[in-house]
ROBAVO-93479 format. One record per atom (N, C-alpha, C): atom name; y, x, z. Coordinates in nm, 3 decimals. Example, Ala and Ser with C-alpha at 12.3 -4.5 7.8 and 13.67 -1.06 7.14 Angstrom:
+------+---------+---------+---------+
| name |   north |    east |      up |
+------+---------+---------+---------+
|    N |  -0.569 |   1.319 |   0.780 |
|   CA |  -0.450 |   1.230 |   0.780 |
|    C |  -0.330 |   1.320 |   0.780 |
|    N |  -0.225 |   1.285 |   0.708 |
|   CA |  -0.106 |   1.367 |   0.714 |
|    C |   0.003 |   1.290 |   0.787 |
+------+---------+---------+---------+
***
This chain:
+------+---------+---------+---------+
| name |   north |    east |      up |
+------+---------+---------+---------+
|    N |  -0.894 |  -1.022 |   1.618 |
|   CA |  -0.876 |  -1.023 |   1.475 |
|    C |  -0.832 |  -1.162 |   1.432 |
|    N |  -0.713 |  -1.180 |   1.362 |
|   CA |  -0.710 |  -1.304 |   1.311 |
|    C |  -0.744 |  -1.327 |   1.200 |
|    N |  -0.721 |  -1.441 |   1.111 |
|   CA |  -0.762 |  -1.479 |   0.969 |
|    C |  -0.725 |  -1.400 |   0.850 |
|    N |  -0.582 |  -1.382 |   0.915 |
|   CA |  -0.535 |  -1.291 |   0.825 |
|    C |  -0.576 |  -1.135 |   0.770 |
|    N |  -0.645 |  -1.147 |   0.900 |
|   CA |  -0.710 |  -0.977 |   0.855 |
|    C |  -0.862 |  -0.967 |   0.823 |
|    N |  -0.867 |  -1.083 |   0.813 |
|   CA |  -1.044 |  -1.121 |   0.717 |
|    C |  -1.106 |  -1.046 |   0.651 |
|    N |  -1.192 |  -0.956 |   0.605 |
|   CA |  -1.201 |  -0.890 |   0.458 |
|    C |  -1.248 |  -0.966 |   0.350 |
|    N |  -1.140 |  -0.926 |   0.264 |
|   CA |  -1.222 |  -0.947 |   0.175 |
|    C |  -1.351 |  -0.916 |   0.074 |
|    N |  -1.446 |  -0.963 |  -0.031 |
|   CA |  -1.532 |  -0.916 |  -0.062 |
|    C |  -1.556 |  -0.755 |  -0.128 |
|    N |  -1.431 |  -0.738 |  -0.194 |
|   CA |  -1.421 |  -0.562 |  -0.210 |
|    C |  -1.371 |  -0.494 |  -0.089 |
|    N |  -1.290 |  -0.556 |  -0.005 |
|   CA |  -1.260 |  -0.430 |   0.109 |
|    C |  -1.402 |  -0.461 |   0.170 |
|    N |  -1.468 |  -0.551 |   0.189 |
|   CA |  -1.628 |  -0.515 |   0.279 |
|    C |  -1.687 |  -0.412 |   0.200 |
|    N |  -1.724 |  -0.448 |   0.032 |
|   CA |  -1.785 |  -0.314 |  -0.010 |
|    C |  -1.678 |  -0.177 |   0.023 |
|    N |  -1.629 |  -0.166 |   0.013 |
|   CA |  -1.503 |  -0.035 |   0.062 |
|    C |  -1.580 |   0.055 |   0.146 |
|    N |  -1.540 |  -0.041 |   0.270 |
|   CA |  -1.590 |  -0.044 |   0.411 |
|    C |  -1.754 |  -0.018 |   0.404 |
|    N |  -1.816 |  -0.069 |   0.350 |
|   CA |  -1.935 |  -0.062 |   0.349 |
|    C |  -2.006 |   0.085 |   0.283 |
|    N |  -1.954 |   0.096 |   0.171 |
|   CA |  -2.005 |   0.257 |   0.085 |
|    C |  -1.932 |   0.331 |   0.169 |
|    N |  -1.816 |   0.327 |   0.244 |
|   CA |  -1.780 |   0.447 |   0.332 |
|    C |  -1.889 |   0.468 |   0.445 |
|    N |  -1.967 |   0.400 |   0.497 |
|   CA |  -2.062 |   0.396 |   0.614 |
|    C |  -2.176 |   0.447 |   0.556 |
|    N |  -2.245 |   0.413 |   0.443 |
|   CA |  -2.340 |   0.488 |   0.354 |
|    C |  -2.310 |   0.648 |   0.308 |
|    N |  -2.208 |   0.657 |   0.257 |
|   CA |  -2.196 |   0.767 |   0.225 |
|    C |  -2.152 |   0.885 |   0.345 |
|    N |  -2.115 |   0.850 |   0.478 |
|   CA |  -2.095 |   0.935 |   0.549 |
|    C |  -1.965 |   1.035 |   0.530 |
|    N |  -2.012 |   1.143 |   0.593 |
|   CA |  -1.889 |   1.262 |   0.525 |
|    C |  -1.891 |   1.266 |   0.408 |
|    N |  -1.934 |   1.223 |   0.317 |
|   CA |  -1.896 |   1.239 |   0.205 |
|    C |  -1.783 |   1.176 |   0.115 |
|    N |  -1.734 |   1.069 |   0.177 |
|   CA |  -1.664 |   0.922 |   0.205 |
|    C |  -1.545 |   0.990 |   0.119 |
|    N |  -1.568 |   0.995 |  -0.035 |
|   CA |  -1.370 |   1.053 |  -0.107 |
|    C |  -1.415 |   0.937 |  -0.234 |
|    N |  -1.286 |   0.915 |  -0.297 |
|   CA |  -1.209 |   0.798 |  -0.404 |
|    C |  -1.368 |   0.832 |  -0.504 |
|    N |  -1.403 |   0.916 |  -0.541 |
|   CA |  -1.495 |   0.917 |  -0.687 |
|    C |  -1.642 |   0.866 |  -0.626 |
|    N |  -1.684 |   0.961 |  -0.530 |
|   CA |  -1.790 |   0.888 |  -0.440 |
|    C |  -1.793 |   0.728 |  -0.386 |
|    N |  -1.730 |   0.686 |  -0.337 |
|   CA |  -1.682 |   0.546 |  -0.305 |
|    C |  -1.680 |   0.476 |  -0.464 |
|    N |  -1.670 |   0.500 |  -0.518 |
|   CA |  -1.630 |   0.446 |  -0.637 |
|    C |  -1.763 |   0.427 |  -0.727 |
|    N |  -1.800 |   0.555 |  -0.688 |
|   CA |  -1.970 |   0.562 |  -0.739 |
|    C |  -2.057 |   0.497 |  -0.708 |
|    N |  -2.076 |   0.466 |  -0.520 |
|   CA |  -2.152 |   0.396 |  -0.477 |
|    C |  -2.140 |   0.235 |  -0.488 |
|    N |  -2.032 |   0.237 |  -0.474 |
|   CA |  -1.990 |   0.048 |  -0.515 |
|    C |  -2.056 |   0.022 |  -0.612 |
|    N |  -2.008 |   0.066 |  -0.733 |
|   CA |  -2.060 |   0.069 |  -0.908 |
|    C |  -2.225 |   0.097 |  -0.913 |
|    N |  -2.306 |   0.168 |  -0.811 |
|   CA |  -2.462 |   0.181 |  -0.836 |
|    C |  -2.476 |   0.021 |  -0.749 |
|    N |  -2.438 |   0.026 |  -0.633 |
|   CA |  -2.479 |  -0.086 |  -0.536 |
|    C |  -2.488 |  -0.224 |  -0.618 |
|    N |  -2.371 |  -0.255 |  -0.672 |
|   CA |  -2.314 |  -0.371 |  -0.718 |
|    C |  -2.339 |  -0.417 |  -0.886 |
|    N |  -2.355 |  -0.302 |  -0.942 |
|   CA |  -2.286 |  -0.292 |  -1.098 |
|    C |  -2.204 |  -0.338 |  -1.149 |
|    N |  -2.103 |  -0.330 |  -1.051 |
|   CA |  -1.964 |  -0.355 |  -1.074 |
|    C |  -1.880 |  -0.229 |  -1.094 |
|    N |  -1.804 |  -0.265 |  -1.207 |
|   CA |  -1.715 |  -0.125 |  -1.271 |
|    C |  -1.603 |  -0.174 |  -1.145 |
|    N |  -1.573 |  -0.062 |  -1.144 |
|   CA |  -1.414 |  -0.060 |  -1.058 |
|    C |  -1.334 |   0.017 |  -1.105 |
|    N |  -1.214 |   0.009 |  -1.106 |
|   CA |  -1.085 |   0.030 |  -1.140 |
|    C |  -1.004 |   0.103 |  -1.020 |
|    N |  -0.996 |   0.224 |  -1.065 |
|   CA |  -0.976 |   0.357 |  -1.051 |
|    C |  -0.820 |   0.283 |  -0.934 |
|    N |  -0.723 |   0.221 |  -0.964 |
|   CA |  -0.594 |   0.197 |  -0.919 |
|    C |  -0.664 |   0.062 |  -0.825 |
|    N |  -0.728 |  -0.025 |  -0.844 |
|   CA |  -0.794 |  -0.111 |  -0.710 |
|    C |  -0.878 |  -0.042 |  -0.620 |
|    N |  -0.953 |   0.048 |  -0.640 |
|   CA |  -0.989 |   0.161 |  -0.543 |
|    C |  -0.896 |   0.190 |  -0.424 |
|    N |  -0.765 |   0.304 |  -0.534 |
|   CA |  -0.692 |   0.372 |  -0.446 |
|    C |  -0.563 |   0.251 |  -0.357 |
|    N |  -0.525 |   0.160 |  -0.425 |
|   CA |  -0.470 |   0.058 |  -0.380 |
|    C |  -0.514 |  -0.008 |  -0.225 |
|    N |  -0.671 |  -0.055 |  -0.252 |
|   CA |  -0.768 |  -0.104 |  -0.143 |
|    C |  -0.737 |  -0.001 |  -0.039 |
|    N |  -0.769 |   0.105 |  -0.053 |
|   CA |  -0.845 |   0.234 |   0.029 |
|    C |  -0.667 |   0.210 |   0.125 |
|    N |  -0.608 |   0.169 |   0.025 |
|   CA |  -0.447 |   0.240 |   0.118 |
|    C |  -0.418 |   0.119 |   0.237 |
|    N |  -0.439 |   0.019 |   0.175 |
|   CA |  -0.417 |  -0.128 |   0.239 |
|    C |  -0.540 |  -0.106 |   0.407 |
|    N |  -0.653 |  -0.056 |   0.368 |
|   CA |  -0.759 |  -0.029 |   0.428 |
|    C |  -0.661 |   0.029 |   0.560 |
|    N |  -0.633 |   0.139 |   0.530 |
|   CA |  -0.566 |   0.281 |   0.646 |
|    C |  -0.429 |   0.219 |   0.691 |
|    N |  -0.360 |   0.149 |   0.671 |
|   CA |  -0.251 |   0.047 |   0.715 |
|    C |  -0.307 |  -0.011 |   0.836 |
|    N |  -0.367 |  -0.120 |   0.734 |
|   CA |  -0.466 |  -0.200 |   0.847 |
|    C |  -0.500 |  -0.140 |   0.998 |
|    N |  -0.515 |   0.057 |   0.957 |
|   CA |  -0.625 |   0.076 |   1.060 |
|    C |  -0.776 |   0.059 |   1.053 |
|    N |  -0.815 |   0.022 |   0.963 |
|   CA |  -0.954 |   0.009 |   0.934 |
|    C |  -1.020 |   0.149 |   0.902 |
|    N |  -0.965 |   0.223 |   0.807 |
|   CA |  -0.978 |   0.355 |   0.759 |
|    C |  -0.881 |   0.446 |   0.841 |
|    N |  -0.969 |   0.593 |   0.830 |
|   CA |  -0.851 |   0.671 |   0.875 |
|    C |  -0.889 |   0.801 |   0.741 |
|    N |  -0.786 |   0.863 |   0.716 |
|   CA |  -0.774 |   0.941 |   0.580 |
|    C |  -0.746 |   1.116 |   0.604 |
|    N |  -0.818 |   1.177 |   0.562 |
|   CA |  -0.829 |   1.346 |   0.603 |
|    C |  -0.773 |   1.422 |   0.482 |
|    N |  -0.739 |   1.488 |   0.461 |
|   CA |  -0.758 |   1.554 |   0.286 |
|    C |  -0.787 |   1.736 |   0.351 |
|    N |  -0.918 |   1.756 |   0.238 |
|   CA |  -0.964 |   1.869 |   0.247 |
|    C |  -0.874 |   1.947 |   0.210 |
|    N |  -0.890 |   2.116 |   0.234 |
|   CA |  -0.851 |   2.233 |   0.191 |
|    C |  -0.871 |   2.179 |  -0.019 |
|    N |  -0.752 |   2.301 |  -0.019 |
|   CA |  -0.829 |   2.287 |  -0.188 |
|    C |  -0.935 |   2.368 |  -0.226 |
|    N |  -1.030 |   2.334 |  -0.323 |
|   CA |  -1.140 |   2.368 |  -0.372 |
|    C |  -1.114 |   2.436 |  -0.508 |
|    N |  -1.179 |   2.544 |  -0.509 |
|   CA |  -1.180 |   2.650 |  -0.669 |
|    C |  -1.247 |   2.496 |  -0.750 |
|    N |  -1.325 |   2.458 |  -0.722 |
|   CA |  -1.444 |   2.400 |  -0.825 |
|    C |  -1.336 |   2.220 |  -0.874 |
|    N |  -1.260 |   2.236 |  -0.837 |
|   CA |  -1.169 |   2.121 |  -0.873 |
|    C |  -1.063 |   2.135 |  -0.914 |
|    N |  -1.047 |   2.320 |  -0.958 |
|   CA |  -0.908 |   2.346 |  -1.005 |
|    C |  -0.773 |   2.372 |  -0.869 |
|    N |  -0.850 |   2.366 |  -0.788 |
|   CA |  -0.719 |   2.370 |  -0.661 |
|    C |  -0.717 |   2.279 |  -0.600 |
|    N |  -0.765 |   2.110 |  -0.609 |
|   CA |  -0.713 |   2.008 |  -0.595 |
|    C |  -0.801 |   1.956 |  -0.456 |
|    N |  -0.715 |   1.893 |  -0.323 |
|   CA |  -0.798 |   1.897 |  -0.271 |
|    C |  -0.850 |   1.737 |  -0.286 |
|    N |  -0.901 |   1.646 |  -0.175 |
|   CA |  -0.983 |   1.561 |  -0.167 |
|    C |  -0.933 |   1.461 |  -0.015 |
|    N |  -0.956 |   1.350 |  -0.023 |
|   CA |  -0.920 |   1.257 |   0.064 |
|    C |  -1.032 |   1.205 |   0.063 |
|    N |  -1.088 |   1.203 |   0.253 |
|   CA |  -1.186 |   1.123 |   0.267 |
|    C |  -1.195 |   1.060 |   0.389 |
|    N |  -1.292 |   0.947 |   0.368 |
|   CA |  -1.225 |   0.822 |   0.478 |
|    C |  -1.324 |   0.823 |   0.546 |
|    N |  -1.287 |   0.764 |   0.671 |
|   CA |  -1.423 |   0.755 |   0.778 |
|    C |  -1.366 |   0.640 |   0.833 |
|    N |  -1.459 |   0.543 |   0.929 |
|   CA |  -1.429 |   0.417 |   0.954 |
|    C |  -1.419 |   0.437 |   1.122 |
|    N |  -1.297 |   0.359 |   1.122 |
|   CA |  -1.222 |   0.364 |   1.269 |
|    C |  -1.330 |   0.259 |   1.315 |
|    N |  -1.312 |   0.236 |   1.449 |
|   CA |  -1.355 |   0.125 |   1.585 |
|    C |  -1.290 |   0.013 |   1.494 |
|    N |  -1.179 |  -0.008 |   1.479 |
|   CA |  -1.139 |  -0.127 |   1.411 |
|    C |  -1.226 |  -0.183 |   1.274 |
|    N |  -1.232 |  -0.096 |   1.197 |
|   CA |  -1.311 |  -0.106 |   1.113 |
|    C |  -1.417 |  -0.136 |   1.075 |
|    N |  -1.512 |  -0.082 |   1.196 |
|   CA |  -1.684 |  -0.137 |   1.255 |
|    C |  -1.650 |  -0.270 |   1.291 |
|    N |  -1.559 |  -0.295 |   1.357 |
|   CA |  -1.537 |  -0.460 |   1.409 |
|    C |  -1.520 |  -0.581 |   1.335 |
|    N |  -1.423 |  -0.495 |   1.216 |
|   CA |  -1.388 |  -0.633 |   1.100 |
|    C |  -1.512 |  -0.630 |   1.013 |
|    N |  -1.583 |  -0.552 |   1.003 |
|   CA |  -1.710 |  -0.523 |   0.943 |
|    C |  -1.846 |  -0.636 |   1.004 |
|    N |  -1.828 |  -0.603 |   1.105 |
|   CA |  -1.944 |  -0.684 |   1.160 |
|    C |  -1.864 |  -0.853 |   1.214 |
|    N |  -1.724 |  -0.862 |   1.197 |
|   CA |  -1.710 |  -0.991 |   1.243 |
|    C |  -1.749 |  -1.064 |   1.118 |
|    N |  -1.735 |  -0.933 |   0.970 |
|   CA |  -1.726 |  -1.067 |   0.806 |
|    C |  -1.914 |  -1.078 |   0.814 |
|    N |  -1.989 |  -0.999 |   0.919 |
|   CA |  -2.082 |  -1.020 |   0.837 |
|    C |  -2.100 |  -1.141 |   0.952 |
|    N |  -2.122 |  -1.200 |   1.040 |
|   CA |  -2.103 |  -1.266 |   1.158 |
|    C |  -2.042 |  -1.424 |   1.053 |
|    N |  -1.900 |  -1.442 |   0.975 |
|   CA |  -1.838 |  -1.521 |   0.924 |
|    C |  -1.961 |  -1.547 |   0.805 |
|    N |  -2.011 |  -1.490 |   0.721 |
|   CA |  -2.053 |  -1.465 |   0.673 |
|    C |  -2.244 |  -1.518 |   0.675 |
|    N |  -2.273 |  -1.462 |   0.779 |
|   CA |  -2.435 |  -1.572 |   0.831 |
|    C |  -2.394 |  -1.717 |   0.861 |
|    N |  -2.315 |  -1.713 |   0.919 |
|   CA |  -2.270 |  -1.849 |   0.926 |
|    C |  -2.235 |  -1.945 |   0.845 |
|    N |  -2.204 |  -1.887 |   0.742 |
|   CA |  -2.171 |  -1.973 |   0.634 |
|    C |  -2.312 |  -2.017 |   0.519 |
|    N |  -2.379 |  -1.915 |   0.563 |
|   CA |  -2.531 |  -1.921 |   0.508 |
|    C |  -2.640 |  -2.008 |   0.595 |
|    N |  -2.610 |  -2.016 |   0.712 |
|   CA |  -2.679 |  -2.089 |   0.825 |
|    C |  -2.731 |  -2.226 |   0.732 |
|    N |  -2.815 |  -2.259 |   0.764 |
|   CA |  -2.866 |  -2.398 |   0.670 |
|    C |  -2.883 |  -2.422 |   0.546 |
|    N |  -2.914 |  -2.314 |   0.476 |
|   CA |  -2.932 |  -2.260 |   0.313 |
|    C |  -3.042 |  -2.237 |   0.293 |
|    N |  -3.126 |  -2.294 |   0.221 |
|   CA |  -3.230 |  -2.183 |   0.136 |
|    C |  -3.150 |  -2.084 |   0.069 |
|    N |  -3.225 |  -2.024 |  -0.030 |
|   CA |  -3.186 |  -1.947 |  -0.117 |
|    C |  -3.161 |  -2.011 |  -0.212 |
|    N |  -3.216 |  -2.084 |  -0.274 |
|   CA |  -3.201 |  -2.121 |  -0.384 |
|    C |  -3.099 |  -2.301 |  -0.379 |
|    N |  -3.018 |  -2.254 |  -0.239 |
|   CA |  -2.868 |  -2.302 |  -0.219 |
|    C |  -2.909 |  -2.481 |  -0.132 |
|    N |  -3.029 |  -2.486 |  -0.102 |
|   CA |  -3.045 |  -2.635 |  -0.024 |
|    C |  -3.040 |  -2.633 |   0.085 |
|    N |  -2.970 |  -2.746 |   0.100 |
|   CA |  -2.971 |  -2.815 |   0.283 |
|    C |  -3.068 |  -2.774 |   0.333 |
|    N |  -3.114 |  -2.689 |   0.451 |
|   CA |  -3.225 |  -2.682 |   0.540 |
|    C |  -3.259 |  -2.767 |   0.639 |
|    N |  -3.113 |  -2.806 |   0.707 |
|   CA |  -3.122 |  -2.865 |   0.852 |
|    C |  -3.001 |  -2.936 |   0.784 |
|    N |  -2.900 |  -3.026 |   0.889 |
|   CA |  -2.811 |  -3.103 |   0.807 |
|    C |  -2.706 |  -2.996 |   0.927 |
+------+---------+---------+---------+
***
C-alpha cells in the first residue's frame, strides 16, 4: 500500500459501517450507521461518490439485489469488504496508534 492510498477519515468510517453492518451493507444503511456512530450528517452525493472511489480502489466490491415490491421495483447495491480493504483498514488503524503513541488523552507528552 502506498501513501497514496491512505484512507481517509470518511472512507475509514465507509469501510468501517460496512463491517458492522454486514449483509446489510446498502447507500441508506451505511449512511445511517455513520450518522448514529458519529453524529455526523452526511451527504447523500459524498456517500455515493466515496462508496464509488472505494470499489475502484478495490477496497469495496458492489452487488445489486433483485428488485423489491416494497421499494417500488427498485433494486439495492450492497458492499462487502474485499482482502484489500481489511488491509487498508487495519494499516490506518496501525498509522493511526502510532500517531497516538505518547499521548494522554487529554493530548500530553507521556514519554518524549
Amino acid at each position: 500500500m502506498t501513501a497514496q492510498d491512505a484512507l481517509g477519515e470518511f472512507e475509514q468510517a465507509l469501510l468501517l459501517a460496512i463491517v458492522h453492518l454486514g449483509e446489510g451493507a446498502y447507500g441508506v444503511a451505511i449512511r445511517q450507521e455513520i450518522e448514529h456512530r458519529t453524529g455526523r450528517d452526511i451527504a447523500v452525493g459524498a456517500l455515493y461518490t466515496s462508496l464509488g472511489r472505494l470499489e475502484r480502489k478495490g477496497y469495496v466490491r458492489a452487488t445489486t439485489s433483485d428488485p423489491t415490491p416494497d421499494r417500488g421495483g427498485r433494486s439495492k447495491r450492497y458492499f462487502t469488504l474485499r482482502p484489500s480493504g481489511v488491509a487498508a483498514l487495519k494499516q490506518a488503524r496501525v498509522r493511526h496508534d502510532r500517531m497516538w503513541a505518547g499521548l494522554s488523552p487529554d493530548l500530553r507528552r507521556t514519554r518524549s
